[in-house]
Phi, psi and omega in degrees: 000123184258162215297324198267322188291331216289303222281331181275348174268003148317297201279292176343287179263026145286313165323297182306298161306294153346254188320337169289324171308275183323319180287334174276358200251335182352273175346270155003281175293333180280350167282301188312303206235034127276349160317312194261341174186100177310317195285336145286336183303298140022267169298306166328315187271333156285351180258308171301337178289305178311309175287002191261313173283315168323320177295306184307356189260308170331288164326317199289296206305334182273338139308331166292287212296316194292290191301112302066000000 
């Protein structure tokens, strides 16, 4: 495994670790702030869904862009 393989499954299960946190806590917020509003609660849970692929499509481009 060379330096660049090692660092991106570094960063992949740092990410991972994140979002596994926040995704077991889900429920929890999405109850907590759907009291007050479902339709936010919601929107939340599409924005974690979003944000999970987005960083990786980020992380690709920016790896795209260096290799160039």
């Amino acid at each position: 495994m060379d330096r660049n393989t090692r660092n991106s499954a570094i960063a992949a299960a740092i990410i991972l670790f994140g979002f596994g946190l926040v995704a077991f806590y889900m429920p929890t917020l999405m109850l907590a702030v759907g009291e007050s509003s479902p339709v936010v609660g919601g929107i939340m849970a599409v924005l974690f869904v979003a944000a999970f692929f987005g960083v990786f499509w980020l992380r690709g481009r920016s790896r795209r862009d260096r290799e160039d």
